[in-house]
PDB file as gemmi writes it, atoms N, CA and C in Angstrom:
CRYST1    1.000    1.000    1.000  90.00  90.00  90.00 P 1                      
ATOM      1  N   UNK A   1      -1.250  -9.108   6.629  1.00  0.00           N  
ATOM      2  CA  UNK A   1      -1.377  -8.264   7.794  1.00  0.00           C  
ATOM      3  C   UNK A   1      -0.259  -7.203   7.772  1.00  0.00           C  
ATOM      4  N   UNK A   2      -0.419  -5.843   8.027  1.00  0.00           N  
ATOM      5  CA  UNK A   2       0.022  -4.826   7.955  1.00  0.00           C  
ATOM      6  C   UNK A   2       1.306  -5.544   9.662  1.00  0.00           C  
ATOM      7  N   UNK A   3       2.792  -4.994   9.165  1.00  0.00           N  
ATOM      8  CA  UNK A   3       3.382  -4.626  10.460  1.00  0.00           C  
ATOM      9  C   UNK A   3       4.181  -3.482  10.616  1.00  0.00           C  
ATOM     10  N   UNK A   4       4.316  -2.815  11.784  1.00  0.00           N  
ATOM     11  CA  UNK A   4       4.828  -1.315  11.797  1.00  0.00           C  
ATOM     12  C   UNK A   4       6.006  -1.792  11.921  1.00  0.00           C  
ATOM     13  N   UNK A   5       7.192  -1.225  11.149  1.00  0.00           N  
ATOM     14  CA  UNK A   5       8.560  -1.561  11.589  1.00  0.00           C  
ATOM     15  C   UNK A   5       9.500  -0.160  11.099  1.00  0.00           C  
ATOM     16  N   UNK A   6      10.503   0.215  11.336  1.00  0.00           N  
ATOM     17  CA  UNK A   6      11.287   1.660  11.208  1.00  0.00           C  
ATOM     18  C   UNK A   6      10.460   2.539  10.232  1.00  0.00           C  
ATOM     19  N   UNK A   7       9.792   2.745  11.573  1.00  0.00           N  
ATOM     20  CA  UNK A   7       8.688   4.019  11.287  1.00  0.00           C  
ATOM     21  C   UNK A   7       7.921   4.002   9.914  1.00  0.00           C  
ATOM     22  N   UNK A   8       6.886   2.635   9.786  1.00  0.00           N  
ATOM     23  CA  UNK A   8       6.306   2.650   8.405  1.00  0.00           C  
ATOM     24  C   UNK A   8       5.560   1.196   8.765  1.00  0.00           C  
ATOM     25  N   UNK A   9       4.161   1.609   7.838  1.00  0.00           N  
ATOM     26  CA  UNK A   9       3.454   0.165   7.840  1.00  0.00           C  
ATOM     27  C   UNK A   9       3.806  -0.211   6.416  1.00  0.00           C  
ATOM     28  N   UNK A  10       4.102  -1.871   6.741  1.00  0.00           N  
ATOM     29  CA  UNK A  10       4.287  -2.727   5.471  1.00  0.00           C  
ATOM     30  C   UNK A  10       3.588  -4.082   6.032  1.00  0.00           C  
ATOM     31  N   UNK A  11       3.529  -4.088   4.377  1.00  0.00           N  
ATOM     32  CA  UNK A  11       2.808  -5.354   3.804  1.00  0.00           C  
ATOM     33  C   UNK A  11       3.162  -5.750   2.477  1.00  0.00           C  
ATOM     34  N   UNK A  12       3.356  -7.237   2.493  1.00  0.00           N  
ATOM     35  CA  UNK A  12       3.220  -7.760   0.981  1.00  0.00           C  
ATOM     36  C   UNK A  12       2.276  -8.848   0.528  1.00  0.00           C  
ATOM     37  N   UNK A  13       1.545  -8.406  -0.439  1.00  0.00           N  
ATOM     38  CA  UNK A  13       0.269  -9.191  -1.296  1.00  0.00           C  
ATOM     39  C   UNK A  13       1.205 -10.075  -2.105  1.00  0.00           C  
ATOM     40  N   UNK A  14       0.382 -11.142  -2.302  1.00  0.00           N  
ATOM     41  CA  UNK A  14       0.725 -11.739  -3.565  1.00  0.00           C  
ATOM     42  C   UNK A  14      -0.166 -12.331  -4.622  1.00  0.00           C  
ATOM     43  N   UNK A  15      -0.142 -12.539  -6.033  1.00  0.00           N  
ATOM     44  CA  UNK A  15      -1.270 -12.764  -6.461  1.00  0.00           C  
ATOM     45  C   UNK A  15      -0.624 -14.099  -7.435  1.00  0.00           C  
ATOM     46  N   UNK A  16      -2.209 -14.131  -8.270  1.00  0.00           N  
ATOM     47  CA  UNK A  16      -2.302 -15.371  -9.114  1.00  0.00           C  
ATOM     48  C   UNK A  16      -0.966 -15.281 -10.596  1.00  0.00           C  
ATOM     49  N   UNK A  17      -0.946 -13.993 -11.067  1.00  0.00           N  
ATOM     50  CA  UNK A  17      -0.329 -13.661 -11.936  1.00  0.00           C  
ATOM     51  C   UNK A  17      -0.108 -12.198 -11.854  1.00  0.00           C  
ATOM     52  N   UNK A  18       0.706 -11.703 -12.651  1.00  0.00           N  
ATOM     53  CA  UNK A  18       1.504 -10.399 -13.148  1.00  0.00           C  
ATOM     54  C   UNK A  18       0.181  -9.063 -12.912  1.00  0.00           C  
ATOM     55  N   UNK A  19      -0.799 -10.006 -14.039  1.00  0.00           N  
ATOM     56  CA  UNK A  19      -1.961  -9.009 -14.803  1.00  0.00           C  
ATOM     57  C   UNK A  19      -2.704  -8.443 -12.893  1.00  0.00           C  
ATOM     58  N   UNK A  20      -3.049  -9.387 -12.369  1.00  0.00           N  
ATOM     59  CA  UNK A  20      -3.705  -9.313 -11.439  1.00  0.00           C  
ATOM     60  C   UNK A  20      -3.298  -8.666 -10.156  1.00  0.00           C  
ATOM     61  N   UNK A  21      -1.658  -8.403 -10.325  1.00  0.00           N  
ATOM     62  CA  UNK A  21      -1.097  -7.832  -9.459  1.00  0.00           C  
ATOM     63  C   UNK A  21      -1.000  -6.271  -9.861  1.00  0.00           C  
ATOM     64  N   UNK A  22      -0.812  -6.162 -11.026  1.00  0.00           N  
ATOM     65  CA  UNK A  22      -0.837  -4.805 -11.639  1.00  0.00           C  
ATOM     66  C   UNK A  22      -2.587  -4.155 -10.895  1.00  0.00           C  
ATOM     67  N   UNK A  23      -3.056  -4.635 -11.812  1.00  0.00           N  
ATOM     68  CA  UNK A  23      -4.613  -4.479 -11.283  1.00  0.00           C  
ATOM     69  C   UNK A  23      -4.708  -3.635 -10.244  1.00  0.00           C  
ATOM     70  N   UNK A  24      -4.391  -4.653  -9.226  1.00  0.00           N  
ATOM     71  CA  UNK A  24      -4.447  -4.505  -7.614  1.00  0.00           C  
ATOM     72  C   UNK A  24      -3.631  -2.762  -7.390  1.00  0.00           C  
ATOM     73  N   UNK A  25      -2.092  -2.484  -7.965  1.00  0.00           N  
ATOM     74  CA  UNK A  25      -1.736  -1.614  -7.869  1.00  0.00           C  
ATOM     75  C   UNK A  25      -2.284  -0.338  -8.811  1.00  0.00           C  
ATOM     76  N   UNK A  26      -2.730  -0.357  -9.822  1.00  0.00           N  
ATOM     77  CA  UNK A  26      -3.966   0.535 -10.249  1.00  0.00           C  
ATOM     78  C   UNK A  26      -5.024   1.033  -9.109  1.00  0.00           C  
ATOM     79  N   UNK A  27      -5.647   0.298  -8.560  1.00  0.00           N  
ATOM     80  CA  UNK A  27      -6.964   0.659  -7.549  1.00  0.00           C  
ATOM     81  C   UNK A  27      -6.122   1.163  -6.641  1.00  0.00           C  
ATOM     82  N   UNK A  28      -5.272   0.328  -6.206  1.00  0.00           N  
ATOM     83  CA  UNK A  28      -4.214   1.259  -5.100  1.00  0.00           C  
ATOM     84  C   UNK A  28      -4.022   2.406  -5.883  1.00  0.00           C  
ATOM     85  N   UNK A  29      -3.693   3.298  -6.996  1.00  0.00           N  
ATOM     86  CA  UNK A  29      -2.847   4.374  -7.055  1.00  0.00           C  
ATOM     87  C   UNK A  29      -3.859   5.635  -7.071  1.00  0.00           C  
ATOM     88  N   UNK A  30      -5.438   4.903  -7.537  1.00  0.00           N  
ATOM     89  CA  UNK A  30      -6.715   5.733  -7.809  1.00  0.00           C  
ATOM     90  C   UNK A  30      -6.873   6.116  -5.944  1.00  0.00           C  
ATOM     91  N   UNK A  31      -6.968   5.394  -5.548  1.00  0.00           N  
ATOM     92  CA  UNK A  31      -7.416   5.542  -3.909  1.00  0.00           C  
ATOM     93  C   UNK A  31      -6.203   6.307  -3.418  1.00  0.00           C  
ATOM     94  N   UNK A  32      -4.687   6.277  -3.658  1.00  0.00           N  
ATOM     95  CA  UNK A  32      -4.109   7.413  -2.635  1.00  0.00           C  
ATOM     96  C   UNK A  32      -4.049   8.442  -3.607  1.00  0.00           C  
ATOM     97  N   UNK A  33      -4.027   8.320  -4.673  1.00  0.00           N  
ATOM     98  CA  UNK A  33      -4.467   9.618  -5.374  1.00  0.00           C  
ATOM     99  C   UNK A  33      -6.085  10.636  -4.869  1.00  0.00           C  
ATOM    100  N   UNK A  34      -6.591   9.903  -4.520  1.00  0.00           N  
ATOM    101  CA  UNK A  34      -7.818  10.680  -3.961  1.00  0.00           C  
ATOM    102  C   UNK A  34      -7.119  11.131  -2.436  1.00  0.00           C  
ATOM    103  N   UNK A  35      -6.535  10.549  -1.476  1.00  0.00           N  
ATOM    104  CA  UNK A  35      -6.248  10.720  -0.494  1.00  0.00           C  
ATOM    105  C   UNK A  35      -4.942  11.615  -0.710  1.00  0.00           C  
ATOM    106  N   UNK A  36      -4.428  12.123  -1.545  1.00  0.00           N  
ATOM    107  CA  UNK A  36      -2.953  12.709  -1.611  1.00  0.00           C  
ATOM    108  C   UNK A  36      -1.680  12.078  -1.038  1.00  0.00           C  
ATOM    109  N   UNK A  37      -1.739  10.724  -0.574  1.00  0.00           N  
ATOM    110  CA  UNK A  37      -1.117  10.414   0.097  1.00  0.00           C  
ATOM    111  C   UNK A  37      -0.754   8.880  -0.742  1.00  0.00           C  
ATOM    112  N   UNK A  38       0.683   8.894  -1.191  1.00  0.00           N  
ATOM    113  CA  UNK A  38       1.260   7.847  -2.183  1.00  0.00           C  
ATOM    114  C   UNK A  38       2.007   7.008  -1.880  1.00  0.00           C  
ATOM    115  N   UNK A  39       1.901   5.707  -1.679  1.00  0.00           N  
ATOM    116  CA  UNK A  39       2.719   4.789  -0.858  1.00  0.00           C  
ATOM    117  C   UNK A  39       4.203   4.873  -1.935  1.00  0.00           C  
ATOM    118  N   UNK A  40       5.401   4.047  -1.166  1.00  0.00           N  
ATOM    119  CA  UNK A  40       6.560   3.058  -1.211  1.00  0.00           C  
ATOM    120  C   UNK A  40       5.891   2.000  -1.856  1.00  0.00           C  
ATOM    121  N   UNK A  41       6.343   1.502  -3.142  1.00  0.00           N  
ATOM    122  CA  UNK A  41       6.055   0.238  -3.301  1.00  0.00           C  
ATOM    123  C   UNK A  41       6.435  -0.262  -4.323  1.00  0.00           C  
ATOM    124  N   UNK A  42       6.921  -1.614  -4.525  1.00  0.00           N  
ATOM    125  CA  UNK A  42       7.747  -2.506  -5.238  1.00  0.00           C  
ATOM    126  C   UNK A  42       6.795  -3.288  -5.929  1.00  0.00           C  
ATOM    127  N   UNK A  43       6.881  -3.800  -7.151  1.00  0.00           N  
ATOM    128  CA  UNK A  43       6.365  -4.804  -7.898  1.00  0.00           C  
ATOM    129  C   UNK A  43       7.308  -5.380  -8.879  1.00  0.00           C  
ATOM    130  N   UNK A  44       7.162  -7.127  -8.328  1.00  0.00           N  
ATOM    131  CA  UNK A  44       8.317  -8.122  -9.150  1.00  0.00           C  
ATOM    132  C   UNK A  44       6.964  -9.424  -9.545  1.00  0.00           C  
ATOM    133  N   UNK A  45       6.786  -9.111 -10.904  1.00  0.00           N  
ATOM    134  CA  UNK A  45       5.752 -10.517 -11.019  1.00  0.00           C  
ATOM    135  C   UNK A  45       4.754 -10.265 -10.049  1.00  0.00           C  
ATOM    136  N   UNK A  46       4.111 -11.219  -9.920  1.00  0.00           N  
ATOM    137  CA  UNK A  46       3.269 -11.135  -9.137  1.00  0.00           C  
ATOM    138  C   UNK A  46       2.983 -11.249  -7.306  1.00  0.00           C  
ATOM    139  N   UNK A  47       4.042 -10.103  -7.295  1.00  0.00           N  
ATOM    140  CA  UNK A  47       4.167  -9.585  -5.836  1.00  0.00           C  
ATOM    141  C   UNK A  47       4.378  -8.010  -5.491  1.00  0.00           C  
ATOM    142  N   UNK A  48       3.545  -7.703  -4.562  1.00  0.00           N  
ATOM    143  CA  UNK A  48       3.445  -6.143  -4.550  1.00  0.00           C  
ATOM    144  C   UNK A  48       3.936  -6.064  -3.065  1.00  0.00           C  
ATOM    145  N   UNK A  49       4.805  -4.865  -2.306  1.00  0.00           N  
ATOM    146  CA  UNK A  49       5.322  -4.661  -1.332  1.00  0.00           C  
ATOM    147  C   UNK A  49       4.983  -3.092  -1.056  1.00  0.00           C  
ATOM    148  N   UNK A  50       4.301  -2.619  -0.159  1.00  0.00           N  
ATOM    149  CA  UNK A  50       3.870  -1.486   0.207  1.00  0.00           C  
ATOM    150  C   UNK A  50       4.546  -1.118   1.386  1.00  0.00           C  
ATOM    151  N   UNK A  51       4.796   0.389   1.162  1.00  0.00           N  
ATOM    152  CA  UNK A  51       5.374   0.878   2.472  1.00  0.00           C  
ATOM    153  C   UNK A  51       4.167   2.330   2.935  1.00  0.00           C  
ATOM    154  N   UNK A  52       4.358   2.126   4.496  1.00  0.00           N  
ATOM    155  CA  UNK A  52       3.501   3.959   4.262  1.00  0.00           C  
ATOM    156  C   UNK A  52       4.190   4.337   5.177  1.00  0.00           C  
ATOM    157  N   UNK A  53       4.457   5.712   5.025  1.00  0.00           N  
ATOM    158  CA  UNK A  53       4.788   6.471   5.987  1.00  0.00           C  
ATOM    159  C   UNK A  53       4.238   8.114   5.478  1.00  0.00           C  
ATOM    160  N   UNK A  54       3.610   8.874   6.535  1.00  0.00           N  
ATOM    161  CA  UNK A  54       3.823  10.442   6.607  1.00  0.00           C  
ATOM    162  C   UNK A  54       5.120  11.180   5.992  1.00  0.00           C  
ATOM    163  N   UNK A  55       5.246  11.379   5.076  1.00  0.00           N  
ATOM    164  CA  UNK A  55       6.311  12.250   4.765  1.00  0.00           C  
ATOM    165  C   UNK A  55       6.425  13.736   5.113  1.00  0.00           C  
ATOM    166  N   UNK A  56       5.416  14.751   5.588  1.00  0.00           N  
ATOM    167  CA  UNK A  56       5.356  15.754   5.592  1.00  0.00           C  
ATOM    168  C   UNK A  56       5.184  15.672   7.553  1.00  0.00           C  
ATOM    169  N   UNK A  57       5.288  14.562   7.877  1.00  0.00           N  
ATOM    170  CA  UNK A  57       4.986  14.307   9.582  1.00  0.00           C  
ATOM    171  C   UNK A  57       6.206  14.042  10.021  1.00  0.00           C  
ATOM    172  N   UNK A  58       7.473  14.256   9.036  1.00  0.00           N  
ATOM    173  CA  UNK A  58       8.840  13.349   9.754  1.00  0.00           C  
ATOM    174  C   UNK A  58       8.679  12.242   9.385  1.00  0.00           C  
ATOM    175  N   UNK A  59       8.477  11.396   8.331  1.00  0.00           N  
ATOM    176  CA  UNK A  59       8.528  10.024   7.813  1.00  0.00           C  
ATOM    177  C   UNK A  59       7.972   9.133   9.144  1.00  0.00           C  
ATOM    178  N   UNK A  60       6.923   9.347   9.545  1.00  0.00           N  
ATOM    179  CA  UNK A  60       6.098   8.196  10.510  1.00  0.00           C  
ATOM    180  C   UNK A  60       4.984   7.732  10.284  1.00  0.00           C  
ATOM    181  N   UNK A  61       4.651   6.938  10.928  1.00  0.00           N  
ATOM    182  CA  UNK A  61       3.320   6.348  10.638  1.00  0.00           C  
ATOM    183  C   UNK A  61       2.506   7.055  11.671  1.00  0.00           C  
ATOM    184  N   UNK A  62       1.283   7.676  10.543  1.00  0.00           N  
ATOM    185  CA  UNK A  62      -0.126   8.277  11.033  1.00  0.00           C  
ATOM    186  C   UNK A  62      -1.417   8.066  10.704  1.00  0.00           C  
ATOM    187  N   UNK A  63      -1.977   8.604  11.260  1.00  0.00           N  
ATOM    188  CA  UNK A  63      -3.708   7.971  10.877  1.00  0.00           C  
ATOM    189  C   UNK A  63      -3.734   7.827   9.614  1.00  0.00           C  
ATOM    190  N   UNK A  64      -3.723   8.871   9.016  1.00  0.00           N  
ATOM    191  CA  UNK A  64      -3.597   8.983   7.161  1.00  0.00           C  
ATOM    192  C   UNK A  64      -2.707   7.587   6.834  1.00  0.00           C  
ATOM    193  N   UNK A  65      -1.635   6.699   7.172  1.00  0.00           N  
ATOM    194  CA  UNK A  65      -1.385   5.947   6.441  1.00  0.00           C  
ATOM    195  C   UNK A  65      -1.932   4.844   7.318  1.00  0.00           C  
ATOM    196  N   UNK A  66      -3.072   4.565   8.256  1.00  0.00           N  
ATOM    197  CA  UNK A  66      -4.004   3.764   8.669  1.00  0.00           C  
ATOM    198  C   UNK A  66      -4.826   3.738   7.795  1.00  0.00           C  
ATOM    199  N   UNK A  67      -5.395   4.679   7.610  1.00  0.00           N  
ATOM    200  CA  UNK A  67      -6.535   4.886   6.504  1.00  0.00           C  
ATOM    201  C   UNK A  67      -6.297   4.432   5.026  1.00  0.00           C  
ATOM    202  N   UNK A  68      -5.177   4.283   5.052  1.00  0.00           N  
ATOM    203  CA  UNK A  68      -4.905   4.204   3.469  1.00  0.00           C  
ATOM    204  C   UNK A  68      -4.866   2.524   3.535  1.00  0.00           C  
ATOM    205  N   UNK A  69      -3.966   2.277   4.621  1.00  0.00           N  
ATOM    206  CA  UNK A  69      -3.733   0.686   4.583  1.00  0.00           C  
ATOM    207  C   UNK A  69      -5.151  -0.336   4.648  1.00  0.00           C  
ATOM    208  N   UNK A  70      -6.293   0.072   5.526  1.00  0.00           N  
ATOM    209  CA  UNK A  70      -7.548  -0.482   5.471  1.00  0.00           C  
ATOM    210  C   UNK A  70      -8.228   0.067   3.943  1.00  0.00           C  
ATOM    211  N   UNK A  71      -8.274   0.933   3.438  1.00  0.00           N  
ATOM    212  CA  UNK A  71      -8.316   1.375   2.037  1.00  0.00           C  
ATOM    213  C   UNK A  71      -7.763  -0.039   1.092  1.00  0.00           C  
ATOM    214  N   UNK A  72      -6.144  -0.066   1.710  1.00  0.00           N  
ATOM    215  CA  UNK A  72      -5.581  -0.948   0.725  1.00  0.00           C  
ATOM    216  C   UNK A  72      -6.319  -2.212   0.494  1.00  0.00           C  
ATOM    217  N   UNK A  73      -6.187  -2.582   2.125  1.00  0.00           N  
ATOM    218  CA  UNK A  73      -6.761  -4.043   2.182  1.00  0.00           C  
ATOM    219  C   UNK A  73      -8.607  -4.273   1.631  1.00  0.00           C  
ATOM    220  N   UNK A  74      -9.142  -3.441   1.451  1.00  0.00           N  
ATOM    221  CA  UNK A  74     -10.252  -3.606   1.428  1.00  0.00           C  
ATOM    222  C   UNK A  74     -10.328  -3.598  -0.314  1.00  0.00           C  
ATOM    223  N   UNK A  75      -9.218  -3.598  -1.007  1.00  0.00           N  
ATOM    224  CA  UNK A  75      -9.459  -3.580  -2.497  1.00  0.00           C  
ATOM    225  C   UNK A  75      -8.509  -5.184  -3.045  1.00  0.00           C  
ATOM    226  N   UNK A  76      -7.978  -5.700  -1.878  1.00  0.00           N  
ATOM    227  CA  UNK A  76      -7.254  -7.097  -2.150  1.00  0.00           C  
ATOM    228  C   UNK A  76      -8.674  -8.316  -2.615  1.00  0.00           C  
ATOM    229  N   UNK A  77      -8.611  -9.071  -3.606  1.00  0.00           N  
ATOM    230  CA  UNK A  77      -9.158  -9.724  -3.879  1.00  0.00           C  
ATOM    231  C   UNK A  77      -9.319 -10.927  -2.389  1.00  0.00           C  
ATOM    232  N   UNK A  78     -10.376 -11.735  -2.695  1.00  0.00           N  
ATOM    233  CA  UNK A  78     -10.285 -12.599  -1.849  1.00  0.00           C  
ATOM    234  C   UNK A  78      -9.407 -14.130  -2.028  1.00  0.00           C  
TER     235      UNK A  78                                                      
END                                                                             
């Protein structure tokens, strides 16, 4: 579950292995690449940490990084 905290939605996935976490951040980079809009985000093994914020809005959270985050979640395996 996404939480808003100093001005930014985060979340962290975790997966089965390395390969599968990469994966996950591939489809993520195709999707804000279509959207122009490129998250914050960390990968250690198989854990990914996303940040969003508006950068061109004053670093806040806006629709555009709503959109991206249901984007995100909708490409997380089950």
């Amino acid at each position: 579950m996404w939480k808003e905290e100093n001005n930014t939605l985060y979340r962290k996935f975790e997966f089965k292995t390395f390969s599968e976490a990469f994966a996950f951040m591939t489809r993520v980079a195709l999707e804000a690449e279509k959207m122009d809009h490129h998250p914050l985000w960390t990968n250690v093994y198989n854990k990914v940490e996303i940040w969003l914020s508006t950068h061109d809005a004053g670093d806040i959270v806006t629709e555009k990084d709503r959109k991206l985050a249901a984007k995100i979640d909708a490409l997380k395996p089950a």
